[in-house]
C-alpha positions in Angstrom: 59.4 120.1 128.1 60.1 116.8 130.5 60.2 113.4 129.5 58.6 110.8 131.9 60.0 107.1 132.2 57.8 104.5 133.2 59.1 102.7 136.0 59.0 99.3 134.2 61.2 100.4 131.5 64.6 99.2 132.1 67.9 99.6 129.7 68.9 96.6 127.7 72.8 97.1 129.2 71.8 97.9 132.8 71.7 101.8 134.2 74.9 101.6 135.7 76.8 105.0 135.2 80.0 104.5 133.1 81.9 106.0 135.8 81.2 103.4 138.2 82.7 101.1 135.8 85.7 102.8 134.8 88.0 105.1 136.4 91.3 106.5 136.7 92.0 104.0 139.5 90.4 101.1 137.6 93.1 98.1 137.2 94.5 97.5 133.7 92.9 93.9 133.2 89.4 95.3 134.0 90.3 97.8 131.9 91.1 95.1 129.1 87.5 93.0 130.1 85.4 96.5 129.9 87.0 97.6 126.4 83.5 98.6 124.8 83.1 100.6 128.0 87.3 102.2 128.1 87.2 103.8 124.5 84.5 105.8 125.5 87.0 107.4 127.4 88.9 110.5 126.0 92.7 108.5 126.8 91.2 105.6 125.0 89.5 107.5 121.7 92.1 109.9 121.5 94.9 107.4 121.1 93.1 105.8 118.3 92.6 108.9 116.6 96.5 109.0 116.7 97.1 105.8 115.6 95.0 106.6 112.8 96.1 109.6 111.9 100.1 107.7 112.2 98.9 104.6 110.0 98.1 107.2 107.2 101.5 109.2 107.6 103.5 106.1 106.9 101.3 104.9 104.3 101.8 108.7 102.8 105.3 108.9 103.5 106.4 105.4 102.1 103.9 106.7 98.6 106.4 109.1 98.8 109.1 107.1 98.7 107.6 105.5 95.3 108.0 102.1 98.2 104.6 99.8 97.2 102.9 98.1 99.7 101.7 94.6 99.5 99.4 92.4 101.7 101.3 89.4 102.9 99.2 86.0 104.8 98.5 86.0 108.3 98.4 82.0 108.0 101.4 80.8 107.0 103.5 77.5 107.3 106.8 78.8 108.1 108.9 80.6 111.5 110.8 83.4 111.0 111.9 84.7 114.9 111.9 81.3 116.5 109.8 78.8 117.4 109.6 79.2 121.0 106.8 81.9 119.8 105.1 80.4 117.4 101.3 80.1 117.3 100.2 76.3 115.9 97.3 75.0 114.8 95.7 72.5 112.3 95.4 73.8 109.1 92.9 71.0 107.3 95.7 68.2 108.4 98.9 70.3 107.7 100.4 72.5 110.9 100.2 76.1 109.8 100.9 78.8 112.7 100.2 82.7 113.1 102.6 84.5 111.1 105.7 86.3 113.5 107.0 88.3 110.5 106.1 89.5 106.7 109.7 89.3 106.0 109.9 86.4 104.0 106.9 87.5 101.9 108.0 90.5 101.4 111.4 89.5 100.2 109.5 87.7 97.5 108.4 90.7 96.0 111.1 92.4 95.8 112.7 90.7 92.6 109.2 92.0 90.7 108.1 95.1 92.6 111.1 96.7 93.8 110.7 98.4 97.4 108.3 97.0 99.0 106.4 97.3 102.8 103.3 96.5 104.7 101.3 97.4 107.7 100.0 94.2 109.1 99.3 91.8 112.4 102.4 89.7 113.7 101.9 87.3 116.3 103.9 86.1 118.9 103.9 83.4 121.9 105.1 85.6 124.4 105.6 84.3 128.0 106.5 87.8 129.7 103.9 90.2 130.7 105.9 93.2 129.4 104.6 96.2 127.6 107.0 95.2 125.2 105.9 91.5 125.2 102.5 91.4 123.0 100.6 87.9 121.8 99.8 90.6 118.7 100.9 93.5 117.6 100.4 95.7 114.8 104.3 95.5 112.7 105.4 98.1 110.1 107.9 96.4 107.8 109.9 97.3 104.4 112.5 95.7 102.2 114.4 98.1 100.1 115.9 96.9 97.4 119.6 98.6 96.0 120.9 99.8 99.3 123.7 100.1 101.2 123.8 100.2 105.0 124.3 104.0 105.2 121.6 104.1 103.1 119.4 102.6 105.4 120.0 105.0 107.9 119.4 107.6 106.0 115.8 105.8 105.0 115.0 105.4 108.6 116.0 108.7 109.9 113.8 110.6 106.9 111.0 108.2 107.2 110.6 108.5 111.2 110.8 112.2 110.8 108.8 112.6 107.8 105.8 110.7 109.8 106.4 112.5 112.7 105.8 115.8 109.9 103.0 114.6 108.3 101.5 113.6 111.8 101.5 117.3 113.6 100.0 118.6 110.2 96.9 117.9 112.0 96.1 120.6 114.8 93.3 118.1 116.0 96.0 115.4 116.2 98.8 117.7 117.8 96.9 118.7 120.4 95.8 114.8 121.5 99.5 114.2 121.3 99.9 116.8 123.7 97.2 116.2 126.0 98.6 112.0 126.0 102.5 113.4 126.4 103.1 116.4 127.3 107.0 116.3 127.4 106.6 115.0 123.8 109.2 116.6 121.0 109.9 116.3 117.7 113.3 114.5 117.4 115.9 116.6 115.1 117.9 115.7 113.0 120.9 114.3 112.4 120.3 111.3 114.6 123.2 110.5 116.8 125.2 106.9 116.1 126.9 104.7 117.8 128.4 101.4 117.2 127.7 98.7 119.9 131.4 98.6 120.6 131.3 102.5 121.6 127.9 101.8 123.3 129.3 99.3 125.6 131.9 101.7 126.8 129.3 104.5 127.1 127.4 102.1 129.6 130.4 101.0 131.6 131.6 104.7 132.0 127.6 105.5 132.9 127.9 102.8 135.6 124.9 101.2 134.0 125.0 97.5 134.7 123.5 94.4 132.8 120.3 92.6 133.7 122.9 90.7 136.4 124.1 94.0 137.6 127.4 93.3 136.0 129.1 95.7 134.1 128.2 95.4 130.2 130.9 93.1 128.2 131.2 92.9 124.4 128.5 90.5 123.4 125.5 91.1 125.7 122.7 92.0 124.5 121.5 95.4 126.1 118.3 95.0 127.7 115.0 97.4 128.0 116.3 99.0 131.1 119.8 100.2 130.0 118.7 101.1 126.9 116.5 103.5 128.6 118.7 105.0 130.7 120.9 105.9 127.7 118.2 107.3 125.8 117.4 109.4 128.8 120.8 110.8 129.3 121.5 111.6 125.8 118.0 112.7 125.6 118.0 112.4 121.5 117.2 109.8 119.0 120.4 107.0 118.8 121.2 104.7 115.9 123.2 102.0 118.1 124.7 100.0 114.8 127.4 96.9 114.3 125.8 94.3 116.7 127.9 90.9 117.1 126.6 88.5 115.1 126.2 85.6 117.9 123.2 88.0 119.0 121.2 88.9 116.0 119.7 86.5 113.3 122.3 84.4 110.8 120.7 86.5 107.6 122.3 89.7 108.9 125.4 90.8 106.7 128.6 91.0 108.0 130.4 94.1 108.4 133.7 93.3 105.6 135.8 95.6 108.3 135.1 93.5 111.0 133.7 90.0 110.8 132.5 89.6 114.4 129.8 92.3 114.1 126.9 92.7 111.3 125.6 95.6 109.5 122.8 95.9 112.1 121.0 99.0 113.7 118.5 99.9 116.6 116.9 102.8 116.6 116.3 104.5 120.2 114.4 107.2 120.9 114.2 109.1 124.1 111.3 108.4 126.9 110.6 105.1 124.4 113.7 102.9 124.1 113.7 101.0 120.8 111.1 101.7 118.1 112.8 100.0 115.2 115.6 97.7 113.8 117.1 96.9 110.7 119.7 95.3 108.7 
């Protein structure tokens, strides 16, 4: 059998090979402009397939949990992280803006339906071109209701690996995991913790400096970069806890054994830096 193709026939989107459009040298914003072309791509449509397959686990694990999850407003007329970041618009007269958080909302709920969470789009104004600086961005959040802060360690530490669990059920899914990162393991448990305190003396005796090239000082805030390095050095997951409170937002409760720091926590995890924080 052949198939002939009149000369006159052309394709609606051009014959241009796919390969001539994107490669593995192709720059990141032309990457962004060909996007219909890019998940084509194995990278691409195998890193959707795992952010599927991770949207489920968490939805799983938190049903689990006997946690409920709600749907809070994208539009809504309040800020919760700052206003620096905030995306405004007219809203038929009134300013409205592109929600940063679910927070509030979901603090609502919680005299009604108990624990609550949702898996929703935040939005922020961001003017750094960071990998960790997104316009929008795709935010897992919970309020638990009846805890104490040991207890929200605990929730965080079984929930991350739980995920991670329900995840690698998947032979399809754990072998795109390890085709996208090969060094990739499965954290183990007990996570280590540290207070900021101790972590500020773990930097200096590192010899990891601040973003000035200073040596750290009770109250900075650790940036990307140190964090980073101390993940890769311990090389397991951290819970850095008791942040000062001149750094982290006024709602945060203070610890009753030392008023200058709050009940706080970042999670670090090794190769990332931080994927969660809490309070």
């Amino acid at each position: 059998d052949f198939y002939k193709i009149p000369k006159h026939w052309k394709a609606v989107g051009g014959d241009d090979a796919i390969t001539n459009r994107v490669t593995a040298s192709t720059e990141h914003a032309t990457l962004l402009d060909l996007r219909h072309l890019t998940l084509r791509g194995e990278n691409a449509s195998s890193v959707l397939l795992v952010r599927d397959a991770m949207e489920y686990a968490f939805n799983r694990a938190y049903h689990e949990a006997r946690i409920r999850k709600v749907s809070p407003p994208a539009l809504v007329q309040t800020q919760v992280e700052g206003g620096s970041t905030l995306f405004k618009f007219d809203y038929y007269g009134a300013d409205a803006f592109l929600t940063q958080s679910s927070q509030l909302y979901l603090e609502t709920c919680l005299p009604s339906l108990g624990s609550v969470y949702c898996i929703e789009k935040s939005f922020r104004a961001e003017k750094s071109l960071t990998r960790r600086h997104l316009s929008e961005f795709t935010h897992i959040e919970a309020e638990l209701d009846f805890i104490n802060f040991d207890d929200l360690l605990t929730h965080l530490e079984t929930l991350i690996c739980r995920v991670l669990e329900l995840v690698l059920e998947d032979p399809m899914i754990a072998g795109y995991i390890k085709t996208l990162n090969p060094e990739f393991k499965v954290p183990e448990r007990p996570f280590m913790r540290m207070r900021y305190s101790d972590a500020i003396k773990w930097l200096i005796d590192h010899d990891i400096p601040n973003e000035e090239g200073n040596p750290h000082n009770f109250g900075d805030d650790i940036a990307e970069a140190a964090e980073r390095k101390m993940t890769d050095i311990i090389n397991k997951p951290v819970f850095i806890t008791h942040f000062p409170a001149h750094i982290k937002a006024f709602y945060m409760k203070r610890d009753p054994e030392d008023d200058r720091v709050t009940e706080s926590v970042d999670c670090l995890m090794p190769g990332v830096g931080e994927i969660v924080g809490g309070s």
